[in-house]
C-alpha positions in Angstrom: 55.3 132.8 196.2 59.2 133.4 196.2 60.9 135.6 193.8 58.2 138.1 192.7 59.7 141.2 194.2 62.9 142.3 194.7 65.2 141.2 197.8 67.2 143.7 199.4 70.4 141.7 199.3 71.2 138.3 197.7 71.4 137.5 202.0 68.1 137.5 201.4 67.9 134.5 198.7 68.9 132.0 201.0 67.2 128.8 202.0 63.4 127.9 200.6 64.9 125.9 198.2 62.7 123.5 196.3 61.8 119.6 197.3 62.0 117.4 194.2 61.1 114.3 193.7 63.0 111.8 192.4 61.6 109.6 189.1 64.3 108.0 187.1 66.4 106.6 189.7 63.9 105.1 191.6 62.2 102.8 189.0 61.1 99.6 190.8 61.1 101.4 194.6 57.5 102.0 196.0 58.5 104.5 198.1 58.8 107.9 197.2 61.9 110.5 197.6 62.5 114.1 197.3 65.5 115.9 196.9 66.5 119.0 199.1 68.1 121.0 196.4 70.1 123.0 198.3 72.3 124.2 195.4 69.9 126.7 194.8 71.3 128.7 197.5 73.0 131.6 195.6 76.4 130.4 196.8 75.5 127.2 195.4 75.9 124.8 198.6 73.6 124.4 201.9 76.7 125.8 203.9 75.3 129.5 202.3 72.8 129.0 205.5 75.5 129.1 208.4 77.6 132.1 206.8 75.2 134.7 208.0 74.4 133.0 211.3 77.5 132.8 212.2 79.6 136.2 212.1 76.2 137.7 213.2 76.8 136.0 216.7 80.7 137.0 216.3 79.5 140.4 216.2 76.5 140.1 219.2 78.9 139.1 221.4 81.7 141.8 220.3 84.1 139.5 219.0 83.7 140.9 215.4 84.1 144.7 215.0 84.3 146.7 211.6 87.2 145.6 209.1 87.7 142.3 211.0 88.8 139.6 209.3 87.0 136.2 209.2 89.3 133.0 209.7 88.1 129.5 208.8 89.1 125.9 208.1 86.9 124.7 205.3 86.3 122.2 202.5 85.2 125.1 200.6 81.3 125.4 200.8 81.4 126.5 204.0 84.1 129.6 202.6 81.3 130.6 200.1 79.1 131.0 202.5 81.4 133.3 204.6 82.6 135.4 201.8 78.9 136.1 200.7 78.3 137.6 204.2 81.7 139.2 204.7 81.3 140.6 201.3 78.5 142.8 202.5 79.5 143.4 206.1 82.7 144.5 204.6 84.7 142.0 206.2 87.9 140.2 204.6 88.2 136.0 204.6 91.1 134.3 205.1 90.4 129.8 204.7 92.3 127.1 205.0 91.5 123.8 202.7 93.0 120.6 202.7 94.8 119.8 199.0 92.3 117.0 198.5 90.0 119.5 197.8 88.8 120.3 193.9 90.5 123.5 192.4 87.4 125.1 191.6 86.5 125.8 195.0 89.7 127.3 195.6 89.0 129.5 193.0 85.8 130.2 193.7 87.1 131.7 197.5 89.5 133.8 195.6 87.2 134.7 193.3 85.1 136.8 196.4 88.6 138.1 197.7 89.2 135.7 200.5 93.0 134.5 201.1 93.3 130.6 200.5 95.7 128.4 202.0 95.7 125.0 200.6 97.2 122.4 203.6 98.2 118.8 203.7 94.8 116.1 204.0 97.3 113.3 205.2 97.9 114.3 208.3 95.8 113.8 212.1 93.3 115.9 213.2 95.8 117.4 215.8 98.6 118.4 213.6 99.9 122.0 213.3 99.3 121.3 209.5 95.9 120.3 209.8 93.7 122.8 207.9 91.6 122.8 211.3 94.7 123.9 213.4 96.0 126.3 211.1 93.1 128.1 211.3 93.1 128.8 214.6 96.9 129.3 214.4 96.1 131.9 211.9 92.7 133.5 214.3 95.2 133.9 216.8 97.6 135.4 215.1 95.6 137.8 213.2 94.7 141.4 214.6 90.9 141.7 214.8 90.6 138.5 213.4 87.9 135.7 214.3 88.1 131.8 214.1 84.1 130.9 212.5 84.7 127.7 214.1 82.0 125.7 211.8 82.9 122.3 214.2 82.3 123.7 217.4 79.6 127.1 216.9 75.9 126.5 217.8 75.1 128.8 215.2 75.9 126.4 213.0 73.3 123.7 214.1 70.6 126.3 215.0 70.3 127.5 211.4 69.4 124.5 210.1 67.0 124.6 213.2 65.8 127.7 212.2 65.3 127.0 208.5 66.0 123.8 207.0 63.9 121.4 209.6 60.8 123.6 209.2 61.1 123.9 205.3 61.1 120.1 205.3 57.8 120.1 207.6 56.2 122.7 205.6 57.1 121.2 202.3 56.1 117.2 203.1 53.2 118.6 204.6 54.4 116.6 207.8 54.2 113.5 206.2 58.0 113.4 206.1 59.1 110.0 207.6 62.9 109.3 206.9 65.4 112.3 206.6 68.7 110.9 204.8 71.7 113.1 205.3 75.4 113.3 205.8 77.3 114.9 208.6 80.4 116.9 208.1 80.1 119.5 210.9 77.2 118.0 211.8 75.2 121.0 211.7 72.8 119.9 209.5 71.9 116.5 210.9 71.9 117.6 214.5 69.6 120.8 213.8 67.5 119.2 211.2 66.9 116.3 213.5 66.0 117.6 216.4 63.3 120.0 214.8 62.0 116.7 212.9 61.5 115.0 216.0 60.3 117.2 217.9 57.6 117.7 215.3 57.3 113.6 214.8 59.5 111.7 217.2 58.6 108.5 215.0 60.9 110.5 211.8 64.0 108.3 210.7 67.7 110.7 211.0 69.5 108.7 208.8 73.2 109.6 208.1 75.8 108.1 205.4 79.2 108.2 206.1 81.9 107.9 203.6 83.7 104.9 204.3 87.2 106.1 205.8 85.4 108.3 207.9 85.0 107.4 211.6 81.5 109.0 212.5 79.4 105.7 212.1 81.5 103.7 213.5 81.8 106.1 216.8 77.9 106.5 216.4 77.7 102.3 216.8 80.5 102.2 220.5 81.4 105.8 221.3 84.5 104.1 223.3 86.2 101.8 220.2 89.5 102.9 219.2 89.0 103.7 215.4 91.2 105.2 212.6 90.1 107.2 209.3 92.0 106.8 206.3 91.9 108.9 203.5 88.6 109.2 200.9 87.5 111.2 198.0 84.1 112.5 198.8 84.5 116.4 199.7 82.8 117.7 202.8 81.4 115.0 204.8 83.2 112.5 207.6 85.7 112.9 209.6 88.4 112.0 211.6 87.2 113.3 215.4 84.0 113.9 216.0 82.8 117.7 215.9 81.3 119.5 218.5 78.1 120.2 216.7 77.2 116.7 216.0 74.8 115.4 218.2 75.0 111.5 217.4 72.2 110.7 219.7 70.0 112.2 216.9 70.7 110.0 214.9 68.4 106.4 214.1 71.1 104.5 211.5 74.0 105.1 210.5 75.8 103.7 207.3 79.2 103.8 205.6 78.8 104.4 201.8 81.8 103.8 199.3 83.4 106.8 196.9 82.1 104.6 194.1 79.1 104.4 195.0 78.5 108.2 195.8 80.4 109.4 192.8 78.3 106.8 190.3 75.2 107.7 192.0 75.8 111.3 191.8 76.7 111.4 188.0 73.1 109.2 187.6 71.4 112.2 189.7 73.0 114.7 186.8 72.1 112.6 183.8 69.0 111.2 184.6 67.4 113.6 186.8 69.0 117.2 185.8 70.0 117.5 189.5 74.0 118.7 188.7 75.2 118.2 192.2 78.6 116.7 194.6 79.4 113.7 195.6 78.2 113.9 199.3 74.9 114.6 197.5 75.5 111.1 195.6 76.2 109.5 198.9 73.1 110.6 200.7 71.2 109.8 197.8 72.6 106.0 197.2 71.5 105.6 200.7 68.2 107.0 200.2 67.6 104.7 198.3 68.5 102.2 200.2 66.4 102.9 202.8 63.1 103.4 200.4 63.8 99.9 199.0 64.1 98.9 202.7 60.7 100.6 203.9 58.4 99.6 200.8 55.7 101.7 201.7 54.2 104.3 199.6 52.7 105.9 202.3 56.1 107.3 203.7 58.3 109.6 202.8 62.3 109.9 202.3 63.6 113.0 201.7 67.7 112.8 200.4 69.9 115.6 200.8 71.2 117.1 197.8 74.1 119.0 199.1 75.9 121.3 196.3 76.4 122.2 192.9 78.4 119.6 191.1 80.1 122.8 189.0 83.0 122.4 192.0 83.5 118.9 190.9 84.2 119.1 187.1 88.2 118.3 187.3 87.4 115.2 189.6 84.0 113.6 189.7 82.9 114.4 186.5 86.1 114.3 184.5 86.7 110.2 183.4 90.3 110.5 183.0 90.2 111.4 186.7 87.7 108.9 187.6 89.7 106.0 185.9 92.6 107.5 187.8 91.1 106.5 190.8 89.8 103.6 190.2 86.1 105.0 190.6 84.3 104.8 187.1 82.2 101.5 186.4 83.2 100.6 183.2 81.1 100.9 180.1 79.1 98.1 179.0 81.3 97.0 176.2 80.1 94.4 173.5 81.5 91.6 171.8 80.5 93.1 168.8 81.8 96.5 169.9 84.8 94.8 170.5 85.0 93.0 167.0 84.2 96.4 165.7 87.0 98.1 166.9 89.1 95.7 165.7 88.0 95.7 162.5 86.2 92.6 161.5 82.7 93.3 159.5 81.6 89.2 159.0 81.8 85.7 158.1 84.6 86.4 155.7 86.8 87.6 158.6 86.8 84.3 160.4 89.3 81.7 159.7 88.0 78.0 159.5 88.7 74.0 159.3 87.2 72.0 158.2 86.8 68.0 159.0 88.2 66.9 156.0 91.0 69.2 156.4 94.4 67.7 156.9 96.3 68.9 160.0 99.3 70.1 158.1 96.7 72.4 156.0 94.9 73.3 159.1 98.8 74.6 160.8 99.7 76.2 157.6 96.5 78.2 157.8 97.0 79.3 161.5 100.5 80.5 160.1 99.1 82.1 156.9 96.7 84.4 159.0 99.0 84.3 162.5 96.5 82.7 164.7 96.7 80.3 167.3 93.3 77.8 167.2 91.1 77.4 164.6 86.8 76.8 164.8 86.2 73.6 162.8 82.8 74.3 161.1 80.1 72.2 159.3 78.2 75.0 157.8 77.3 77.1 159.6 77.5 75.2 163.0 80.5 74.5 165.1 81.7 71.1 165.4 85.1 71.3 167.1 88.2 73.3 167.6 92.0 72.8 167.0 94.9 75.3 168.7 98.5 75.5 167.6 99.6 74.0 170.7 98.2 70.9 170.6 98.8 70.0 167.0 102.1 70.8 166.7 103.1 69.0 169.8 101.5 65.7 168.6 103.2 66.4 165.2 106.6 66.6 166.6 105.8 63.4 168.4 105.0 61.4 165.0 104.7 63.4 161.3 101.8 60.5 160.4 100.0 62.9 162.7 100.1 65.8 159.9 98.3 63.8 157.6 95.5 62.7 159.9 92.3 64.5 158.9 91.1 68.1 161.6 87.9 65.5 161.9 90.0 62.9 163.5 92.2 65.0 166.3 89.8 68.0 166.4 88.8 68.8 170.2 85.4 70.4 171.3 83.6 73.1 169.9 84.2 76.7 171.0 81.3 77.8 172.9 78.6 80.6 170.5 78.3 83.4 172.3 75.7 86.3 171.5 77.3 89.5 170.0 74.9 91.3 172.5 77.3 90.0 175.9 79.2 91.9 177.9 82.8 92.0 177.0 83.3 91.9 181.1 81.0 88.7 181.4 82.7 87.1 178.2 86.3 87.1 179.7 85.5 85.6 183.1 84.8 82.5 180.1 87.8 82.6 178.6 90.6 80.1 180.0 93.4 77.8 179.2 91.2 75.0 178.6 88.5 77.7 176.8 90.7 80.5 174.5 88.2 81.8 172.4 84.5 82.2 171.8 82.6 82.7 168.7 80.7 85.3 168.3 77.1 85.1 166.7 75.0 87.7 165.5 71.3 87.1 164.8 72.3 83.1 164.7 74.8 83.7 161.9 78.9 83.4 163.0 80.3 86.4 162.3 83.7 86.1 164.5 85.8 84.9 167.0 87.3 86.6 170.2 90.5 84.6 171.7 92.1 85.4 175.4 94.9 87.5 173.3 92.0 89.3 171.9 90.6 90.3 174.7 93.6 90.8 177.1 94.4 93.5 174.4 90.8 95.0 174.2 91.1 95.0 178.1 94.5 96.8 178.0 93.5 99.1 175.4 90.5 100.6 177.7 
């Protein structure tokens, strides 16, 4: 059993993180899936498992020597797990990140002494302000200085080799049947996969790509011209495909929105207690896409849960900037939520004709309370409507018209609508020829929502 005696160094605490299943999210889907935690890694990401690896072939092959300096172009997880090494090999960090990247991993590099140079994302893979191409600027320019090269080092894929693809065979039991994961490096995918399968050829690699990124669609025709364009999800996807990314690994491979991944991976935090990143929200969404897809509960999906979602506080899990972006599905908003907020409490609240009302009494009451259409109501049923509109033009066109009676010129009814519907439903309802609804609560009227109404309540969100 892990953790009941001391480790030598926290080196030592890497990998054997825990498969979880998942419960809540997967209500209604036969097939089970487990998690990969890897956030329990003590630098909180699975990239602590290529730090090591890597500067320990730098210094085999005599490339690393004491008080070098470690150069890399990262999203940040991969940094963490550099530092942590460098830290006690006694070697100093210098990464580059592009400036789509969250602040707290910036922070968290300078937090283990590393140098951080933040970089333009909107700009090709080739550019001298690429945060790929400054790096190696910088390698090159630094005395005793080494690029980790993450995209192109063997290292890279051969930990996961090493580690992660036999963790996953010891911890299924071998009954492991679809591995869902995302590629970034590729590293994980191409070293995961190819221990799975050579375990079980019949295992599913399954990989998500955020759409923008051009890796599935250079995994579908290796030859067609494609361009990224930018996205939000941090670490995965990318522009050119790295050199440790064996596609050919790979069974399926799907493009997954930033909604989608950011929605699911807020869901994983407050219905599972799994606080993780968005690339973990994307690997998961798929996952279950592919467990509703299988139906079998004889197999088994394993997701890949990527990193802690403490980098992602100022983005992902902060709603201002969620509705920034465009990303957060809106709450489910009532009609009565609504008619809270604005104040009304019940019957009393709504203004009413009746048939016997004349339509002179019926426009000085629209005036009196500065409304636009009134419900004409037998009780408590509706039995027509009238609008401001259409009485006033008639009146202009003969004043006899004023003293017709509401039950004489009325028009239809305005639909009852349950206090219980979505506001988001409710307003696809509303139109020119429809501009209002009454709302009912336990059969009783207890309000009315008109187009201004809700344009406002819209607004106001």
């Amino acid at each position: 059993m892990r953790n009941t005696r001391p480790y030598a160094t926290v080196l030592d605490t890497i990998g054997w993180t825990p498969l979880i299943r998942l419960n809540a999210i997967t209500r209604g889907i036969r097939t089970p899936v487990y998690g990969k935690a890897e956030f329990f890694n003590p630098g909180g990401s699975v990239k602590d498992r290529i730090g090591l690896p890597i500067i320990e072939r730098a210094e085999r092959e005599g490339r690393l020597k004491p008080g070098g300096t470690i150069v890399e172009g990262t999203s940040g997880n991969t940094g963490v797990g550099l530092a942590i090494a460098a830290a006690l090999r006694g070697y100093k960090c210098i990464f580059t990140m592009p400036d789509k990247m969250s602040q707290e991993k910036v922070r968290l590099l300078k937090a283990f002494g590393a140098d951080v140079i933040v970089t333009p994302t909107a700009v090709a893979h080739d550019h001298p302000d690429n945060y790929v191409m400054m790096a190696k600027r910088i390698a090159e320019q630094t005395p005793n200085a080494i690029l980790a090269n993450q995209f192109y080092n063997d290292a890279n894929s051969e930990a996961h080799y090493a580690t992660t693809g036999p963790e996953l065979w010891e911890q299924t039991e071998g009954r492991i049947t679809h591995f869902v994961a995302a590629a970034g490096t590729g590293g994980t995918v191409t070293g995961v996969g190819r221990y799975l399968k050579e375990r079980n050829p019949k295992i599913q690699i399954i990989a998500g790509d955020p759409v923008g990124s051009i890796l599935a669609a250079k995994w579908r025709d290796r030859e067609a011209p494609v361009e990224g364009a930018p996205y939000k999800v941090e670490g995965i996807g990318q522009d050119k495909i790295p050199g440790t990314l064996d596609l050919s690994v790979v069974d399926d491979y799907q493009t997954i929105s930033d909604r989608d991944a950011f929605v699911m991976a807020r869901r994983l935090t407050r219905e599972e207690g799994l606080f993780v990143g968005g690339s973990a929200g994307l690997i998961t969404h798929l996952a279950l896409q592919v467990a509703r897809r299988v139906d079998d509960p004889e197999a088994c999906v394993v997701t890949f849960l990527c990193d802690t979602g403490e980098r992602y506080l100022s983005k992902l899990y902060n709603d201002e900037w969620m509705r920034e972006n465009q990303l957060l599905e809106p709450d489910r908003a009532t009609l009565m939520h609504l008619l809270s907020q604005r104040g009304d409490s019940g019957p009393r609240q709504l203004v009413q004709a009746n048939g016997g009302m004349l339509v002179r009494q019926a426009l000085g009451l629209m005036r009196l309370h500065d409304v636009s259409q009134l419900p004409v109501m037998d009780g408590d049923r509706c039995v027509g409507s009238v609008t401001e509109y259409a009485l006033t033009t008639r009146g202009l066109e003969s004043t006899r018209f004023l003293d017709a009676t509401v039950g004489e010129v009325m028009d239809e009814p305005f639909p009852v609508v349950d206090g219980d519907e979505s506001v988001d439903h409710v307003a696809k309802q509303l139109s020119r020829a429809n501009p209002a609804v009454l709302v009912s609560d336990d059969d009783e009227v207890v309000g009315i929502v008109t187009r201004s109404d809700m344009l406002g309540y819209l607004m106001a969100r």
